[in-house]
Backbone as numpy.savetxt, mean C-alpha at the origin, in Angstrom:
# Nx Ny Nz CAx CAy CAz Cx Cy Cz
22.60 -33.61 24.45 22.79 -32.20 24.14 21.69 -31.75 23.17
20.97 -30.88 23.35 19.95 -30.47 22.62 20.60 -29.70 21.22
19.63 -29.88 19.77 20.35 -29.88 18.81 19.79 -28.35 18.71
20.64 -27.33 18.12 21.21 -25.93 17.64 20.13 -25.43 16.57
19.32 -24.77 16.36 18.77 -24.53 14.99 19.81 -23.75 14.36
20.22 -24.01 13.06 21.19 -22.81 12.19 20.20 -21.70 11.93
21.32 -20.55 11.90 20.87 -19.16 11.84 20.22 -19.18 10.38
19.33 -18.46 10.30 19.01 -18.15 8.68 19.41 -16.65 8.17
19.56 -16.58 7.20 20.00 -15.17 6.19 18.55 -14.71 5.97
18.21 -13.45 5.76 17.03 -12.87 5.20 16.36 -13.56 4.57
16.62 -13.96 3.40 15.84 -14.66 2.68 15.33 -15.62 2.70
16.41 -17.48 3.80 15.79 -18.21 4.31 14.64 -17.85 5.27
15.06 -16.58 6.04 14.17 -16.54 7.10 12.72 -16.20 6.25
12.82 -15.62 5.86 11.75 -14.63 4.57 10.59 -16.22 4.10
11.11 -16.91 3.24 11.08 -17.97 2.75 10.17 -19.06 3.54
10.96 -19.58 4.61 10.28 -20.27 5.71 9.20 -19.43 6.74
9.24 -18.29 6.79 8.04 -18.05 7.83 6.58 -17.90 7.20
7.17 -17.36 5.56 6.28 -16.85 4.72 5.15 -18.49 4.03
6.15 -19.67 4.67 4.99 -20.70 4.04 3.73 -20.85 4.87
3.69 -20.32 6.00 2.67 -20.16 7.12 1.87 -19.69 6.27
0.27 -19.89 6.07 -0.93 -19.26 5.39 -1.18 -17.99 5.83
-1.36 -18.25 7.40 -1.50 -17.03 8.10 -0.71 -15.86 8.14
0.39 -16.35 7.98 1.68 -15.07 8.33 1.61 -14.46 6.41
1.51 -15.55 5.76 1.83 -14.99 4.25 0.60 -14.01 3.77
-0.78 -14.23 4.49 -1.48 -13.19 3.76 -1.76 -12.04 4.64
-0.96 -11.97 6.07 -0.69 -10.37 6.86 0.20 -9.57 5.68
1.38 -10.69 5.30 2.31 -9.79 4.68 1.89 -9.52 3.11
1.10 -10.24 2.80 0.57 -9.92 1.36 0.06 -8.71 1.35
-1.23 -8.58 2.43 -1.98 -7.43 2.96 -1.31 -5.99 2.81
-0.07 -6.27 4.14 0.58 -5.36 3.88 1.80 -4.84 2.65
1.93 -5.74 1.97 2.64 -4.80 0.48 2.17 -4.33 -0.04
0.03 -4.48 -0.32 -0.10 -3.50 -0.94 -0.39 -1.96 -0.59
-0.33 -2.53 0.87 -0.27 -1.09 1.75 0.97 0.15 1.48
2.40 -0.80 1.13 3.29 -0.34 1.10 3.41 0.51 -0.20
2.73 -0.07 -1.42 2.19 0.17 -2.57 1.71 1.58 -2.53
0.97 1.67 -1.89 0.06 3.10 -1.43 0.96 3.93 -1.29
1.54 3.57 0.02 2.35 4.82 0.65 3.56 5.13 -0.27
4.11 4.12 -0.84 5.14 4.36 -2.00 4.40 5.23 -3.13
3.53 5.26 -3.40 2.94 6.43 -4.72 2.47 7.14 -3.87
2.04 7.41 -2.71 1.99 9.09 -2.03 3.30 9.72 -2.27
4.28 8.98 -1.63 5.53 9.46 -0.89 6.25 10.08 -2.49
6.15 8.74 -3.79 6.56 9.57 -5.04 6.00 11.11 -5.07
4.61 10.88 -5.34 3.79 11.66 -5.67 4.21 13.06 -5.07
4.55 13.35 -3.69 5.09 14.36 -3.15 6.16 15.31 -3.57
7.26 13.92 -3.94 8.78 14.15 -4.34 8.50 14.84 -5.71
7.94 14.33 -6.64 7.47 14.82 -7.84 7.24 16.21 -8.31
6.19 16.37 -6.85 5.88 18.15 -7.07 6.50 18.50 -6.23
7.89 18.47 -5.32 8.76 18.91 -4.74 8.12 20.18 -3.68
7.16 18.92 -2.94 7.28 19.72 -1.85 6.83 18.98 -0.45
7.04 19.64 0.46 7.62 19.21 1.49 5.89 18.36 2.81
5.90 17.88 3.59 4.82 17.25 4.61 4.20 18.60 4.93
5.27 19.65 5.21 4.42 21.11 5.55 4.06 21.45 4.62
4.31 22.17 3.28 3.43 22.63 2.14 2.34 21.87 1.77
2.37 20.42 1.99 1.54 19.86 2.10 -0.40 20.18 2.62
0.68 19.95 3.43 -0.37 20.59 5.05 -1.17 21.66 4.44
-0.44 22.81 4.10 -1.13 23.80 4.09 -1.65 24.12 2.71
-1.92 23.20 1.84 -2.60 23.28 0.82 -3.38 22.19 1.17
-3.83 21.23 1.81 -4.81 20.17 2.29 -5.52 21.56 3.41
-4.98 22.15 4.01 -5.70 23.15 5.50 -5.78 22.04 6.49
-4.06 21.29 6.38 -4.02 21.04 8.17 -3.05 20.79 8.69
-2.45 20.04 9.55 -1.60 20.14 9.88 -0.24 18.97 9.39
1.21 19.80 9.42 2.30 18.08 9.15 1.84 16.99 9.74
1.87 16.60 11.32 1.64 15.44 11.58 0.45 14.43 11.03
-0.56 15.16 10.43 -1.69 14.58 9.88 -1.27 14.31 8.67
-0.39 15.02 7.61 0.63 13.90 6.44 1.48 13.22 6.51
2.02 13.48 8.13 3.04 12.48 8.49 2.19 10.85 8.84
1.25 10.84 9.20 0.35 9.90 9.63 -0.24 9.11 8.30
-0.56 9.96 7.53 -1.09 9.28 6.40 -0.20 8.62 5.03
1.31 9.57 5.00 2.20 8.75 4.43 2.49 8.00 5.30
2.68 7.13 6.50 2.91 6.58 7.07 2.21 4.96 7.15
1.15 5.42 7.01 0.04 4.46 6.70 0.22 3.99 8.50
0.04 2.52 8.93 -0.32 2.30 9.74 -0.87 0.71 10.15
-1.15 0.34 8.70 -1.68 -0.88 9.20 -3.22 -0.97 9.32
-3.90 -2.20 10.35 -4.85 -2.43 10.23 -4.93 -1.62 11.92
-4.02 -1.10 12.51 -3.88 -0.52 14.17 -4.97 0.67 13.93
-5.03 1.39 12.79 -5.06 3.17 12.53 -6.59 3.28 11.80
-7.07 4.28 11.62 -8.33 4.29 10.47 -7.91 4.60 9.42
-8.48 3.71 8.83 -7.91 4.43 6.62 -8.89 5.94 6.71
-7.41 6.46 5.77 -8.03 7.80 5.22 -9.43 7.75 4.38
-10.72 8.12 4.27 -11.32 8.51 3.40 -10.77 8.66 1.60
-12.14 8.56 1.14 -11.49 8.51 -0.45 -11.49 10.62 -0.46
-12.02 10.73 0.28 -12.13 12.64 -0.11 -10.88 12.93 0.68
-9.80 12.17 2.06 -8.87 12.40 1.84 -8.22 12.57 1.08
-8.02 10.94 0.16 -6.95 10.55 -0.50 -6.99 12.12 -1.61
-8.14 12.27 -2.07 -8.33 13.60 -2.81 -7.61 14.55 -3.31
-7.93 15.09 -1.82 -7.43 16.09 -1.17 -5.91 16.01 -1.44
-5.44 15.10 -0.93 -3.68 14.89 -0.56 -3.29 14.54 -2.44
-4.03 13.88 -3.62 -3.61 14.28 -4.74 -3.64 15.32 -5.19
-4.32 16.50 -4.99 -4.69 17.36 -5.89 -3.51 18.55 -4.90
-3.41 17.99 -3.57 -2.32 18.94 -2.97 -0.81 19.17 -3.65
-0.89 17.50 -4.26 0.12 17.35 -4.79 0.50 17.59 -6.49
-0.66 17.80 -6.86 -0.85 18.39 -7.97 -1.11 17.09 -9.06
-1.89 16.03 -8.39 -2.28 14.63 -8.98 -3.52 14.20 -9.27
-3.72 13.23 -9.56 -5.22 12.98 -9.90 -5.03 11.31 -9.11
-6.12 11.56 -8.31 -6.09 10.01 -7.67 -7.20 9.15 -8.90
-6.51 7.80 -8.39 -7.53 6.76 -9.70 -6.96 5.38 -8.72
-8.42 5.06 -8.74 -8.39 3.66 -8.13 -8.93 2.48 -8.94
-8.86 1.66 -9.02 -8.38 0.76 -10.02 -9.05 -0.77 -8.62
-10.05 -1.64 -9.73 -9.44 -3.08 -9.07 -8.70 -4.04 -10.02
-8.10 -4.57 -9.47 -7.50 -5.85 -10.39 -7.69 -7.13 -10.41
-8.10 -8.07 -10.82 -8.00 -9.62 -10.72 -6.96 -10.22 -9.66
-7.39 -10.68 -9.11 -6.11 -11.25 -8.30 -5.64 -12.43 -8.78
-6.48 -13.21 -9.67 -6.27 -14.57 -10.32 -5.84 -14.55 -11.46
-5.59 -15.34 -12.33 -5.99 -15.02 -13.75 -6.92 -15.64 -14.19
-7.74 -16.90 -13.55 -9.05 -17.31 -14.01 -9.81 -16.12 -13.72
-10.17 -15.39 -13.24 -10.62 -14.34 -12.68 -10.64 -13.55 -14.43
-9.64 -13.27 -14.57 -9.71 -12.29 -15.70 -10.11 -13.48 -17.21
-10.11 -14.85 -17.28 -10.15 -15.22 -17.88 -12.12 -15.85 -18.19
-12.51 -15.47 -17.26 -14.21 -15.65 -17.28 -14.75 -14.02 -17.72
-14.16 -13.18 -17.22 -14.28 -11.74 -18.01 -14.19 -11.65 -19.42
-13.24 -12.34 -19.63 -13.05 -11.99 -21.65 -14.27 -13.24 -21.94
-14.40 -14.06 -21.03 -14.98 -14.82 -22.02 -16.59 -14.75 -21.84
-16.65 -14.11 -20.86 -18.26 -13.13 -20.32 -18.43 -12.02 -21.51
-17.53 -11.37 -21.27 -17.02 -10.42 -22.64 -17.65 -11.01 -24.36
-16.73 -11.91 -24.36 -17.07 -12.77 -25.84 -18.47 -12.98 -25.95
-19.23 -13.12 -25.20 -20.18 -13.85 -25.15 -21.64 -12.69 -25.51
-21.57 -11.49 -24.94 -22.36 -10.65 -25.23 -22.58 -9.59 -26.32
């Protein structure tokens, strides 16, 4: 009799697919995607207004903020930085992009690059 795999709960499943190299840095990829679209989507709520008011303080149309809070993945083209702009200042924001260390040796040859000069 061939043996049964047990079902997993979210989190086993989460857990075990995520030790794959490959599968763990699609999904890395994409959280910080999710990142994005989560501070548009605030950003909107904030100045309380809607994908259409949107629109028409960018000069275009809903589905084109529906698309871009939406994000998309690696399927779609990234917005431009004179998008992203555009869609802060619609919202009455200031875009700021930022890199970060992904390591902490990374940040730890900086201070000490830092120290040094």
């Amino acid at each position: 009799m061939p043996k049964t795999k047990k079902l997993l709960n979210h989190e086993e499943f989460k857990k075990e697919i995520l030790s794959d190299p490959d599968v763990k840095a699609e999904y890395d990829a994409l959280d910080q995607e999710f990142v994005i679209i989560d501070e548009f989507l605030k950003a909107r709520h904030r100045a309380g207004l809607t994908q259409e008011e949107v629109a028409q303080r960018m000069g275009t149309k809903k589905p084109a903020i529906a698309r871009l809070e939406a994000g998309g993945g690696k399927k779609r083209h990234s917005p431009s930085i004179d998008t992203l702009r555009r869609y802060a200042d619609a919202v009455d924001h200031k875009l700021v992009i930022k890199m970060v260390p992904k390591r902490r040796d990374i940040e730890k040859r900086r201070i000490t690059y830092k120290n040094s000069i």
